[in-house]
C-alpha positions as CSV (number, residue, x, y, z in Angstrom):
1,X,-7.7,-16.7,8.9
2,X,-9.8,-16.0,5.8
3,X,-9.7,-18.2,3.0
4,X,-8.2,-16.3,-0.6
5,X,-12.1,-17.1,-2.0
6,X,-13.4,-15.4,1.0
7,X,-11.1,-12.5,0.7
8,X,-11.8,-12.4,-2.8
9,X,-15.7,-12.3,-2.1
10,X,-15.5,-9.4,0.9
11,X,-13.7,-7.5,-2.0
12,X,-16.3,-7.7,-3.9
13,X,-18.9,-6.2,-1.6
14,X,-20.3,-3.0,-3.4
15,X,-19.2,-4.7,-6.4
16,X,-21.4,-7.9,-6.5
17,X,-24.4,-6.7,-8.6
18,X,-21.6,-5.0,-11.5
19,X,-19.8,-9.1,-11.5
20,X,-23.6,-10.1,-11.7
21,X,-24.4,-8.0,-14.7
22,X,-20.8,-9.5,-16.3
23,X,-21.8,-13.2,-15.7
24,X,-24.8,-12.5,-17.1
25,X,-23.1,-11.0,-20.4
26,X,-20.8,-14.0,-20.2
27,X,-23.9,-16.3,-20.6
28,X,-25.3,-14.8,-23.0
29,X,-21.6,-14.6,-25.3
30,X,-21.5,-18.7,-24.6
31,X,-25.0,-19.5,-26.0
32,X,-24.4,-17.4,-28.6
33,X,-21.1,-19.0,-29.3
34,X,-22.7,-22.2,-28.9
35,X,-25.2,-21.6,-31.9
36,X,-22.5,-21.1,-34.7
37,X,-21.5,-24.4,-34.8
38,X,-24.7,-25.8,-34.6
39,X,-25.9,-23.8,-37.4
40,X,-22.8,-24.9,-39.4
41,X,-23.3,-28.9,-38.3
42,X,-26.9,-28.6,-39.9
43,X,-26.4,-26.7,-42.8
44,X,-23.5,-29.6,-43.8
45,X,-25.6,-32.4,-43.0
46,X,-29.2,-31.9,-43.3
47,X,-29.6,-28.7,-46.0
48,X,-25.6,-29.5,-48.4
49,X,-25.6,-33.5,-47.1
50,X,-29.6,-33.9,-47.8
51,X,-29.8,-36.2,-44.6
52,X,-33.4,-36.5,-44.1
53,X,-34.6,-35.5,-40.1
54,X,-35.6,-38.3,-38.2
55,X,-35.5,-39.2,-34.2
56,X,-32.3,-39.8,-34.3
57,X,-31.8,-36.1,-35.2
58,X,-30.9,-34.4,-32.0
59,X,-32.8,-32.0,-30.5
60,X,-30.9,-29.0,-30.6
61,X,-30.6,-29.3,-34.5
62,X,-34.1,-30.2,-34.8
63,X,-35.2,-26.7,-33.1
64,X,-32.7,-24.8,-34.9
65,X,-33.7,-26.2,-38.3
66,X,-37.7,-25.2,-37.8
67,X,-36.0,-21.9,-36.8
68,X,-34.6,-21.8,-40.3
69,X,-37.6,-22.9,-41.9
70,X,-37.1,-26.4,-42.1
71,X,-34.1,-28.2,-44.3
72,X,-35.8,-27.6,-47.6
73,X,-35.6,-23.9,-47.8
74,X,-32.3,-23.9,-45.9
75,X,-30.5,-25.6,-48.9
76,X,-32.6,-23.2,-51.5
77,X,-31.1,-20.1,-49.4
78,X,-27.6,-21.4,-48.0
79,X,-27.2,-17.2,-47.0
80,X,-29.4,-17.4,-44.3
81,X,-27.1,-20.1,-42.9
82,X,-23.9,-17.3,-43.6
83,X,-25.8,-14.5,-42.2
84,X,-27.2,-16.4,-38.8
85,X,-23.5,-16.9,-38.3
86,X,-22.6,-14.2,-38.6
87,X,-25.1,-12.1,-36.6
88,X,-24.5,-14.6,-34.0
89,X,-21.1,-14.6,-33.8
90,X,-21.5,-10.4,-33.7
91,X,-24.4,-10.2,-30.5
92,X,-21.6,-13.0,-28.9
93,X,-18.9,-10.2,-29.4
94,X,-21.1,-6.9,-27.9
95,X,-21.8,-9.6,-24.7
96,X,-18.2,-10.4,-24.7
97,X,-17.6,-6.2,-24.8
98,X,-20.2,-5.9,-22.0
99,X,-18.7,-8.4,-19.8
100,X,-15.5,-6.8,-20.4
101,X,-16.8,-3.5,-19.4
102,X,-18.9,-4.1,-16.0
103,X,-15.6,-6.0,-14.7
104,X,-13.2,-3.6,-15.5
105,X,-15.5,-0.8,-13.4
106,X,-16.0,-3.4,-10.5
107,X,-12.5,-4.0,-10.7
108,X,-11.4,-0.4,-11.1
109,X,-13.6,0.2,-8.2
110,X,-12.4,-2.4,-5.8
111,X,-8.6,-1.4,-6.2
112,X,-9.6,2.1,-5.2
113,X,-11.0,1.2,-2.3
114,X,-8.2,-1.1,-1.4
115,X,-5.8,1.6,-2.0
116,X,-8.0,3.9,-0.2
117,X,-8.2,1.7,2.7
118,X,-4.5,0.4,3.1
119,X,-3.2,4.2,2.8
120,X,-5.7,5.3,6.1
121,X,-4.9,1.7,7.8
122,X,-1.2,2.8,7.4
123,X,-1.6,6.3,8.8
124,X,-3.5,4.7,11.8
125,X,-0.9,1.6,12.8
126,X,1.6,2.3,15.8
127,X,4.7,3.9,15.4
128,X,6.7,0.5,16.8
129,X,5.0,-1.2,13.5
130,X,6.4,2.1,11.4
131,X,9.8,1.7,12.9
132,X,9.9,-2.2,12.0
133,X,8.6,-1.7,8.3
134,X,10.5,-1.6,5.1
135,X,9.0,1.5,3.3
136,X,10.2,0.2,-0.2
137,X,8.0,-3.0,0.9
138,X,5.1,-1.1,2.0
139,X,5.1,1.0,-1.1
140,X,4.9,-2.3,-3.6
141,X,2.3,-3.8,-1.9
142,X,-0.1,-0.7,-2.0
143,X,0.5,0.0,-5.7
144,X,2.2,-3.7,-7.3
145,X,0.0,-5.7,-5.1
146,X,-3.1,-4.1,-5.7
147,X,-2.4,-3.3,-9.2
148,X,-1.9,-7.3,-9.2
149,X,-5.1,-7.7,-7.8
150,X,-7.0,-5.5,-10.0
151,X,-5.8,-7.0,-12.9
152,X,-7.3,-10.8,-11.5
153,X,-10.8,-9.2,-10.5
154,X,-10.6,-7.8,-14.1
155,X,-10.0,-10.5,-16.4
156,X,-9.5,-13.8,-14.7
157,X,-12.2,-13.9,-12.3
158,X,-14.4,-14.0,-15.6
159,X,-12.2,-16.3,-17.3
160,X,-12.5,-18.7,-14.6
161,X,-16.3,-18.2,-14.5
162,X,-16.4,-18.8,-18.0
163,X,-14.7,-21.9,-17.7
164,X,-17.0,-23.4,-14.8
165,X,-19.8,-22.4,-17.7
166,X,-18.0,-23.8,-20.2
167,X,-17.7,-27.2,-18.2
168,X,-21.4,-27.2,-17.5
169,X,-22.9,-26.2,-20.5
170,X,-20.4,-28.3,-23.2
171,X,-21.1,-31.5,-22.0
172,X,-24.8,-31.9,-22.1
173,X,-24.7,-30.3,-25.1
174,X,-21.7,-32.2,-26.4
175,X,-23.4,-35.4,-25.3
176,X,-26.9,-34.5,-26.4
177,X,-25.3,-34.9,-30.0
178,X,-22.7,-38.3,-29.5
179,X,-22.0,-39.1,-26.6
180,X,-19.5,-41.6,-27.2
181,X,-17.9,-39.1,-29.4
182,X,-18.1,-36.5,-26.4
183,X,-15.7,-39.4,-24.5
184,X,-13.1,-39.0,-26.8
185,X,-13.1,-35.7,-27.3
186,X,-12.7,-35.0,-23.8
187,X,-10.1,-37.9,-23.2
188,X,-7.2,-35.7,-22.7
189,X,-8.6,-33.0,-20.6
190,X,-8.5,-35.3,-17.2
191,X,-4.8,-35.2,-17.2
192,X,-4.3,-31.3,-18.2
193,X,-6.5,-30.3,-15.5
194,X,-4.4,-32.6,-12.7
195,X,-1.4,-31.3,-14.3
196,X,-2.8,-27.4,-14.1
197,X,-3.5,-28.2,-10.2
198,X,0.2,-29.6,-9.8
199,X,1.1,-26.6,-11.4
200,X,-0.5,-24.1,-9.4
201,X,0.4,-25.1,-6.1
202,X,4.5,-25.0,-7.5
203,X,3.8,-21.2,-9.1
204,X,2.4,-19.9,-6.1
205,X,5.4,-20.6,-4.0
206,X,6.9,-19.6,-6.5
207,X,5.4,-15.9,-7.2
208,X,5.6,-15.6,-3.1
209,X,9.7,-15.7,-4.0
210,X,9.2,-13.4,-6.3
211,X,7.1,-10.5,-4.8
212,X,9.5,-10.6,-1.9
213,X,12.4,-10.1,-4.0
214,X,11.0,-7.6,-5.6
215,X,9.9,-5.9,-2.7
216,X,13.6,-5.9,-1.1
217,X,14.5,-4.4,-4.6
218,X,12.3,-1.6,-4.4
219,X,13.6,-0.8,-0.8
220,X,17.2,-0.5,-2.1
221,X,16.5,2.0,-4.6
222,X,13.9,3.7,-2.8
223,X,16.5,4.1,0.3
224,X,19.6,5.0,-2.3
225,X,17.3,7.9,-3.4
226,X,16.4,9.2,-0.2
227,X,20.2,9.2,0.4
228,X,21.8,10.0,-3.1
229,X,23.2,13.5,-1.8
230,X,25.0,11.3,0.6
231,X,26.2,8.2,-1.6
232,X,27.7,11.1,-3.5
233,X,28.9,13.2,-0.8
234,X,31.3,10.0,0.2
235,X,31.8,8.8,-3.2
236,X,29.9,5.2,-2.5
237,X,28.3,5.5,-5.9
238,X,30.2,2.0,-6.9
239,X,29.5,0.7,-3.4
240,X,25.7,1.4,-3.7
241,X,26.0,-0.1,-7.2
242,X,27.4,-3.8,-5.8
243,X,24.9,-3.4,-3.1
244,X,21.9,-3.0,-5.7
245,X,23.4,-6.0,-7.8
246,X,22.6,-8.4,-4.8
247,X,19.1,-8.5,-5.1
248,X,18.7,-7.0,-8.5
249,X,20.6,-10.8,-9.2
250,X,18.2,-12.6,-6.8
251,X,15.0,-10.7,-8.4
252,X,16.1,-11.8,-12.2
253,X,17.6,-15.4,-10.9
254,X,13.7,-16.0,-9.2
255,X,12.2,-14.5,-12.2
256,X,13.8,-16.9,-14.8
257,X,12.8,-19.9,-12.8
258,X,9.5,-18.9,-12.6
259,X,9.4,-18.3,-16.6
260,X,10.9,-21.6,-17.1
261,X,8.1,-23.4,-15.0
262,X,5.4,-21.2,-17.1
263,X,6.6,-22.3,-20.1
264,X,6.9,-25.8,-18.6
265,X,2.9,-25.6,-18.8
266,X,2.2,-23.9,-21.8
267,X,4.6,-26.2,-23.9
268,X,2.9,-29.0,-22.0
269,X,-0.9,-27.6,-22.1
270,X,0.3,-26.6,-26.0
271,X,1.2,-30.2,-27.0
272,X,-1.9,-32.0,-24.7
273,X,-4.5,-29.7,-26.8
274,X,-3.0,-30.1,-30.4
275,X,-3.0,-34.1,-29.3
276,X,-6.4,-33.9,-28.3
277,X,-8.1,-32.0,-31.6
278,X,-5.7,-34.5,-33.4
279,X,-7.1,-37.5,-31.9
280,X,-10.6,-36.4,-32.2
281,X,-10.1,-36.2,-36.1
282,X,-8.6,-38.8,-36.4
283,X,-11.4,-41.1,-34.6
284,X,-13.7,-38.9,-36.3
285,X,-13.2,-39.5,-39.4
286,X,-12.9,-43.0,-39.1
287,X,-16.3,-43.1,-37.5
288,X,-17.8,-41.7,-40.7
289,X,-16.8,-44.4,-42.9
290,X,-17.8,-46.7,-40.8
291,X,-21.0,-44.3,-40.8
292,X,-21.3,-44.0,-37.2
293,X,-20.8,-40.4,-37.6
294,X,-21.6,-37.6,-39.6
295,X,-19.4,-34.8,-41.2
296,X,-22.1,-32.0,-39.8
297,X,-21.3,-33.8,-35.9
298,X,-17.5,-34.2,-36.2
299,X,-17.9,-30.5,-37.6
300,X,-19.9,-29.6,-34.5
301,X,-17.4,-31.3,-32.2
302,X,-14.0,-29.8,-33.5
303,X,-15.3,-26.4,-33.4
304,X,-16.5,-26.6,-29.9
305,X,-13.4,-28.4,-28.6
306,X,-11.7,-25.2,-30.2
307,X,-14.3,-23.2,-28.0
308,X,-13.4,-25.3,-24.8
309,X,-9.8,-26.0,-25.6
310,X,-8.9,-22.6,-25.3
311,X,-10.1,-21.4,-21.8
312,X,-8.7,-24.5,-20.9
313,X,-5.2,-23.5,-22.0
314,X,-5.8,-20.2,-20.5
315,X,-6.4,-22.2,-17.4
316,X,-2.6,-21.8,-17.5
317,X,-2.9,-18.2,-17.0
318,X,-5.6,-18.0,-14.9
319,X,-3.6,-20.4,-12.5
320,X,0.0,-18.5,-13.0
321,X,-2.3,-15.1,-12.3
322,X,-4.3,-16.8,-9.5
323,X,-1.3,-17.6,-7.6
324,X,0.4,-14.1,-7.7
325,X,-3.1,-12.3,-6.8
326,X,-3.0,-15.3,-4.0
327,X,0.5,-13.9,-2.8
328,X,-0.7,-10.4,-3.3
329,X,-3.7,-10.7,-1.6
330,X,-1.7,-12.4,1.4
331,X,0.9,-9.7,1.5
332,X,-2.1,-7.4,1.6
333,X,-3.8,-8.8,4.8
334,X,-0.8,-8.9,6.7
335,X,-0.7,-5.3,6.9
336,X,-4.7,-5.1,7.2
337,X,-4.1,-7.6,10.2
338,X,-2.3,-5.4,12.1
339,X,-4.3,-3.7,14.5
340,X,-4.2,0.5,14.6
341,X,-3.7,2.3,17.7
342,X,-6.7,2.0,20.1
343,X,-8.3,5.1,21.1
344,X,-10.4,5.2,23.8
345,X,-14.0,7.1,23.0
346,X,-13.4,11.3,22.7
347,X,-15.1,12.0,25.7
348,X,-12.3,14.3,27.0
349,X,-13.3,16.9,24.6
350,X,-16.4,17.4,26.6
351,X,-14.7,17.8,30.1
352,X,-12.8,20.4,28.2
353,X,-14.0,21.2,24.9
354,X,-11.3,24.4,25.0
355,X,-8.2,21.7,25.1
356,X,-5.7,21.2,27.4
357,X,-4.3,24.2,29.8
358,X,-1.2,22.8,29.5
359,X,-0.7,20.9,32.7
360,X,1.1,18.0,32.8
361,X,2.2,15.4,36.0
362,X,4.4,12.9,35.3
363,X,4.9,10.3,38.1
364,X,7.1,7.1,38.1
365,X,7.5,6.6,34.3
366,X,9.1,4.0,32.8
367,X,9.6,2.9,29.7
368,X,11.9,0.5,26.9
369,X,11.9,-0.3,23.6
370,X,11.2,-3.9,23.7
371,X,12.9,-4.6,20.3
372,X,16.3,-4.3,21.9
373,X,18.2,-6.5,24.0
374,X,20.8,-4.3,25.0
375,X,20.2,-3.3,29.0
376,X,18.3,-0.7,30.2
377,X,20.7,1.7,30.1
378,X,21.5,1.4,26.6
379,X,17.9,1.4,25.4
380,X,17.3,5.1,25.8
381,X,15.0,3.6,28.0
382,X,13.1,5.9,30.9
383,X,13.3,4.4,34.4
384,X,11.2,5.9,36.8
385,X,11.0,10.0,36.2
386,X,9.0,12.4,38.0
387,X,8.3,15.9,37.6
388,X,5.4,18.9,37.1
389,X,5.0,21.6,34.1
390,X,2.6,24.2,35.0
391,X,0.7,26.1,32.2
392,X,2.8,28.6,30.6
393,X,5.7,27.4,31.6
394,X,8.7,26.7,29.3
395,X,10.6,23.7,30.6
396,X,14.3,23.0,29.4
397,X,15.4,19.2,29.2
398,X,19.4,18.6,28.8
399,X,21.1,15.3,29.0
400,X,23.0,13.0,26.8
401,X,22.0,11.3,23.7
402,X,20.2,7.8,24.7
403,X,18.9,9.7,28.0
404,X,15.6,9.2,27.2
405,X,14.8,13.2,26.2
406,X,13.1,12.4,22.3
407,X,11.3,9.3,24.0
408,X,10.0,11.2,26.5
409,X,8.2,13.9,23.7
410,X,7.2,10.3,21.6
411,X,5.5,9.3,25.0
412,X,4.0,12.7,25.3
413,X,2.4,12.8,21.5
414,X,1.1,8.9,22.1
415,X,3.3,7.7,19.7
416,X,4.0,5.0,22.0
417,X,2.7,4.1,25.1
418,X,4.9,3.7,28.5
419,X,4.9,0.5,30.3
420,X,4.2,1.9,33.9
421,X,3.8,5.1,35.6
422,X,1.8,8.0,34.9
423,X,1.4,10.8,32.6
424,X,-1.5,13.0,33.7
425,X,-2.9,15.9,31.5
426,X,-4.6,18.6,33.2
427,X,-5.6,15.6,35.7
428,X,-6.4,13.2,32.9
429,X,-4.0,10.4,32.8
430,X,-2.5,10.1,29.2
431,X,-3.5,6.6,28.1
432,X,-7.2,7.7,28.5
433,X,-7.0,10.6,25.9
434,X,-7.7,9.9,22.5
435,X,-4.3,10.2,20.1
436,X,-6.3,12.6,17.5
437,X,-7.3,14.6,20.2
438,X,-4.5,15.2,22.2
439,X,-2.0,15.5,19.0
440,X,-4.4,18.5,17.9
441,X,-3.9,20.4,21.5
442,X,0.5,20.2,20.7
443,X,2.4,21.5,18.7
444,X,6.1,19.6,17.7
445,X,9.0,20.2,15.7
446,X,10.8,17.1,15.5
447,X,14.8,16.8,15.6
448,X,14.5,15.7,12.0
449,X,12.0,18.2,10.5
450,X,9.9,17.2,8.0
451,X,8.7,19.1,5.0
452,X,6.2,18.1,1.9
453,X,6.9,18.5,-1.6
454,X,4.3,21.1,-1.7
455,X,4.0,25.1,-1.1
456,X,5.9,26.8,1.5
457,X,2.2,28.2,2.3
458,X,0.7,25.0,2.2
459,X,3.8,23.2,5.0
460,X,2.7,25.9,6.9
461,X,-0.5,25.2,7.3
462,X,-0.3,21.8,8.0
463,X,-1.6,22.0,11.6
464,X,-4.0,25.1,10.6
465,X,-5.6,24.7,7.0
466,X,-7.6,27.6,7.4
467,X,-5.3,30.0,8.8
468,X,-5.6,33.8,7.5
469,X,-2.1,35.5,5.5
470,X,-1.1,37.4,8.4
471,X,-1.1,35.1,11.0
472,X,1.1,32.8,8.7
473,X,3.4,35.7,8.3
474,X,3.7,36.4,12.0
475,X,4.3,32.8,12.4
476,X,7.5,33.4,9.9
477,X,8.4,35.9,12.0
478,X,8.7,35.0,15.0
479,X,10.6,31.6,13.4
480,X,12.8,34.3,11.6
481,X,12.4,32.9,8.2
482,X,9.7,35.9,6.8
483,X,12.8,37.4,5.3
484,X,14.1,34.4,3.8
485,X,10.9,33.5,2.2
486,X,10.2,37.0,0.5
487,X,13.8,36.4,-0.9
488,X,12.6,33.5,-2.9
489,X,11.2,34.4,-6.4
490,X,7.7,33.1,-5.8
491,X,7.7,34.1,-2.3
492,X,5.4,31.8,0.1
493,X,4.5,30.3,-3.3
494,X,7.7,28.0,-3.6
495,X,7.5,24.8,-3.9
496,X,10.1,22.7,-1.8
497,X,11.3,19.7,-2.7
498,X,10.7,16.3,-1.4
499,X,11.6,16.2,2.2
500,X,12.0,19.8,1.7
501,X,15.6,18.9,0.4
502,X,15.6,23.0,-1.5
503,X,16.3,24.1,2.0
504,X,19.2,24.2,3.8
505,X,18.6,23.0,7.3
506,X,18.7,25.9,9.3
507,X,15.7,26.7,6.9
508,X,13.6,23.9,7.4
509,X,14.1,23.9,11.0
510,X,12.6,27.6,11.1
511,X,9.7,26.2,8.6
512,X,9.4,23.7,11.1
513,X,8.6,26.5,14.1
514,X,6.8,28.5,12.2
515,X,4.2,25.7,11.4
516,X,4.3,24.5,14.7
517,X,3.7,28.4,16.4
518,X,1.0,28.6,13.6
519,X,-1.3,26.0,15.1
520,X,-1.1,28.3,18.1
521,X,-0.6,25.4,20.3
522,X,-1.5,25.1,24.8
523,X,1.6,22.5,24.5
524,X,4.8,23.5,22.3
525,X,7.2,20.8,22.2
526,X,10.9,21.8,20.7
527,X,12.7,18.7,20.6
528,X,16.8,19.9,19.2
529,X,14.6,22.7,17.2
530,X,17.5,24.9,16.5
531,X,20.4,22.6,16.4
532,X,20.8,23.5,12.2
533,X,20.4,27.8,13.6
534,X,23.4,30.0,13.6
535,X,23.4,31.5,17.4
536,X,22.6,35.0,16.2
537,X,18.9,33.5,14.7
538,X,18.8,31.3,17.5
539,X,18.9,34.6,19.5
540,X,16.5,36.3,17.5
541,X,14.2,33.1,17.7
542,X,14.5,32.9,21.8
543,X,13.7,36.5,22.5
544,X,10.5,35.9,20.0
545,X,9.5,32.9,22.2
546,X,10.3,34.6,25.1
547,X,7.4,37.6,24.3
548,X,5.4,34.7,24.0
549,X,5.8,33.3,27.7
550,X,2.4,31.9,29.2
551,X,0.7,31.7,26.2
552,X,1.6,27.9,25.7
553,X,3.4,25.1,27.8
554,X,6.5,24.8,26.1
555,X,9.2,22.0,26.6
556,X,12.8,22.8,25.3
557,X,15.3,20.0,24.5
558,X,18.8,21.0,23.2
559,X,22.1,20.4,23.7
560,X,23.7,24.1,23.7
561,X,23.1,25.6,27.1
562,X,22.3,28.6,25.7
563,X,19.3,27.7,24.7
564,X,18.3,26.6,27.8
565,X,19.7,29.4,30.0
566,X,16.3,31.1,29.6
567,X,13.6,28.0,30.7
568,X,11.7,28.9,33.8
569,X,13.7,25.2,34.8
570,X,15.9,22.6,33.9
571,X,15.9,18.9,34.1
572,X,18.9,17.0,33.2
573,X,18.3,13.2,32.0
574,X,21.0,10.5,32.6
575,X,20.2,7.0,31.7
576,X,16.4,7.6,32.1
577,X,16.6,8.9,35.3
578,X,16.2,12.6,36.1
579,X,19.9,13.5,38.1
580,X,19.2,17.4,38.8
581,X,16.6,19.9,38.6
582,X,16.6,23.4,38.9
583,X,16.9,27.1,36.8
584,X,20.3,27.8,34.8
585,X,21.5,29.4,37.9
586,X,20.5,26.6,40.4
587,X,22.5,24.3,38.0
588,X,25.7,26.1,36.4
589,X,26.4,26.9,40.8
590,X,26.5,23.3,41.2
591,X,28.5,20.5,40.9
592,X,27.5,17.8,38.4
593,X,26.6,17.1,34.4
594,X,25.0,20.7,34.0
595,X,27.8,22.6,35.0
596,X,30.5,20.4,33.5
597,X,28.5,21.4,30.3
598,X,28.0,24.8,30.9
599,X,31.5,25.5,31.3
600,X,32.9,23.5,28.7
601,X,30.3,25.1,26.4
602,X,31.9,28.5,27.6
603,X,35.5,28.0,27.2
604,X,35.0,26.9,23.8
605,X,33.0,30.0,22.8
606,X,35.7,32.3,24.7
607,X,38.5,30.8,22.8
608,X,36.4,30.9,20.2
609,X,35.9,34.7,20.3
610,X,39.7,35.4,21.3
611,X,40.9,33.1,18.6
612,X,39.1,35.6,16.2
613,X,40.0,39.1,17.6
614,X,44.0,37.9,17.4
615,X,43.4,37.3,13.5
């Protein structure tokens, strides 16, 4: 496991030369800094004090006082003092800008590419990780959690290089003019820097509390959004509200304790530096009457303890951001760790560059969703099916729910991979074909379709980007919803809503079709495609599909018999086992599951019917 430096420094890669260029600004805004209260230690002493230069005179004030002509001329033009202040303390500030700048575009940069990165990472992990994830959770730590770390690589990454300056450059320089005045200045900073390491290992726990709350937060209200039509629909709006209070209490209760332990340190920092500037006066100016000192030094030494005392307070910050970028960054990686779904190498495509003819063996397949512990007949589980689709034919699938008939499809699109058995493709077993590949050659609507929040245009061509107006429109044809669409005021323009909620369902069903016919698929897979339909579209939608026979492999699974009644065969599932086989007539003249269905199905639609010719 990486350290949080190492993370920290593979982040940076592409970035390196930009954090270069802002150390080097930093640099040259300390030196800078530096000078102003050398310039303002020799004016006092040797140009306004008349202190003649001798070797005791240290060196630093010695250089800078040739600079300035010499001591003489200094006290004959004390403006040159003011304006060598001044333009010092200005090139320190365009440095400081400059610093500023080069790590805001590094960070800037970095956070993009993380973004960038975790988004396709998440598109490529397996479904079983999708179906374990909290989507509230996922969303904070691709926008809070980066943002988090952005902020760090932005700001306090410099801070806590200019403190490691700060630390190497004061102290010579400090000592170079008393060092036994450098000893007490520096007295108190031993224990605050203890203290800030204490402090740092508490607030990172700490912030780790905190994210997660947060996180379980955001899943609340992101999941009583999705759902608001039905919180309303069952009047749980007070419900929904005592459920948020839960952990909208815990977030607030972990935030407070982590405030009070900030201002723990800051208090604590605040009191340590006041006592530390105080005690250097104090033994300051008693070193001067007793002449061991000069006003021009203790001068010197209380404006750089101001200089040094302040990124040392920060360090307070720095630490309180270091640990959160530290949970962050944790957080982060444990999504990064996960591995995506392997693929072998796409060398199928040149057996068959054309696709797949539609094909497809399956032979002893088993399968369970390990997550459960429920037995094997309660997993929706597949235990040990066999059969053959041959190209262009449309096969019907019935059974019960939990009888394995949407796990089958999943295992068909790779969306998870069975635990034995076979699954052979035109001859090529399934677990050698890579996922992109295959999922282009088939074409799915889903029991639960799913729309964008975009263009009814643009849902359409989700499999096909490129495809031309009238084969979108023959697509909405043959899906029955052409109509409908010219209905609405801007047409194919229309934007849906998220999830495609401005749709009724029997609308985004027949989206659903359309954008699957569209990609003008060798395998169509219609898994409870019309169960939102009214039975005169359903109609109209069959005898479209029906023109279509042999274009595509198509695989039908629905519970109304009727739209089964026109497969070329039937399977019917039980408890992940196929218990008959045959075509609509084979079955409804046989006993068992099929045509106890069939006729149920039928006696409620003939009562149905009589019930309305008597009104």
């Amino acid at each position: 496991m990486l350290s949080q430096v190492q993370i920290i420094w593979l982040l940076m890669r592409g970035h390196r030369l930009r954090y270069c260029l802002a150390l080097g600004c930093l640099v040259g805004a300390t030196v800078l800094n530096y000078g102003v209260p050398l310039v303002g230690s020799a004016t006092i002493d040797y140009a306004i004090g008349q202190k003649p230069v001798g070797p005791e005179t240290p060196f630093l004030i010695r250089r800078l006082l040739e600079i300035l002509g010499g001591p003489d001329r200094l006290r004959e033009s004390l403006w040159l003092a003011t304006l060598s202040m001044v333009l010092l303390s200005a090139l320190s500030g365009i440095f400081s800008y400059l610093k500023g700048w080069q790590a805001s575009l590094a960070s800037d940069g970095i956070a993009r590419q993380l973004k960038d990165r975790l988004y396709h990472h998440l598109n490529h992990l397996p479904a079983r990780h999708h179906d374990r994830a909290n989507t509230g959770d996922l969303v904070q730590r691709c926008s809070s959690d980066v943002e988090t770390a952005r902020q760090f690589l932005a700001s306090q990454v410099m801070e806590i290089g200019n403190s490691l300056i700060l630390a190497a450059t004061a102290l010579p320089l400090l000592f170079s003019l008393s060092a036994p005045m450098t000893f007490v200045a520096f007295s108190l900073i031993g224990p605050l820097i203890v203290y800030g390491y204490f402090y740092f290992r508490q607030v990172k726990h700490h912030f780790k509390g905190v994210d997660e709350a947060e996180g379980a937060l955001t899943a609340v209200i992101q999941e009583n959004l999705t759902g608001i039509r039905v919180v309303r629909a069952f009047a749980r709006q007070e419900h929904e509200r005592a459920k948020f209070a839960v952990p909208n209490a815990r977030y607030r209760d972990r935030g407070i304790h982590l405030i009070r332990l900030m201002a723990w340190y800051w208090s604590i920092s605040d009191v340590v530096a006041i006592a530390q500037i105080g005690l250097t006066l104090i033994v300051g100016a008693q070193w001067i009457v007793a002449g061991k000192l000069t006003v021009g030094i203790l001068f010197a030494f209380l404006a750089y303890l101001g200089i040094v005392l302040w990124p040392l307070r920060q360090m307070g910050r720095i630490l309180t951001d270091l640990g959160k970028t530290s949970v962050a960054l944790t957080r982060i990686q444990e999504i990064l760790a996960v591995a995506p779904e392997a693929d072998p190498a796409p060398a199928i495509a040149a057996v068959n560059p054309a696709g797949i003819s539609g094909r497809i063996a399956v032979r002893d397949l088993h399968f369970h969703h390990a997550s459960t512990h429920l037995p094997a007949e309660g997993r929706g589980a597949l235990n040990g099916i066999s059969f053959d689709v041959h190209p262009g034919e449309t096969l019907a699938i019935l059974g019960p729910s939990g009888a394995g008939k949407s796990t089958l499809m999943h295992l068909l699109l790779r969306l998870y991979d069975y635990s034995s058995g076979s699954i052979r493709f035109d001859g090529h077993e399934l677990s050698t074909l890579p996922r992109k590949w295959l999922r282009a050659q088939v074409g799915v609507v889903m029991q639960e379709p799913f729309l964008f929040s975009k263009t009814l245009r643009d849902n359409l061509r989700l499999g096909q980007g490129d495809a031309p107006e009238h084969e979108i429109e023959a697509a909405a044809r043959t899906a029955s919803i052409h109509e409908t669409i010219l209905s609405f005021e801007h047409g194919y323009n229309t934007l849906v809503g998220e999830r495609g909620i401005t749709l009724s369902g029997g609308q985004r069903q027949r989206v659903a079709i359309a954008r699957a016919l569209l990609k003008r698929p060798p395998l169509l897979i219609l898994d409870d495609a019309m169960s939102a339909i009214d039975a005169e579209t359903e109609s109209f939608i069959l005898n479209a599909l029906r023109e279509r026979r042999g274009r595509a492999t198509t695989l039908v699974i629905a519970h109304r018999l009727s739209t089964l009644a026109q497969a070329d065969r039937v399977i019917v599932l039980d408890h992940g086992r196929i218990i008959q086989t045959g075509t609509h007539a084979e079955l409804a003249a046989q006993d068992g599951l099929y045509r106890r269905l069939w006729q149920i199905q039928t006696n409620v639609e003939s009562d149905f019917r009589s019930e309305l010719t008597t009104r």
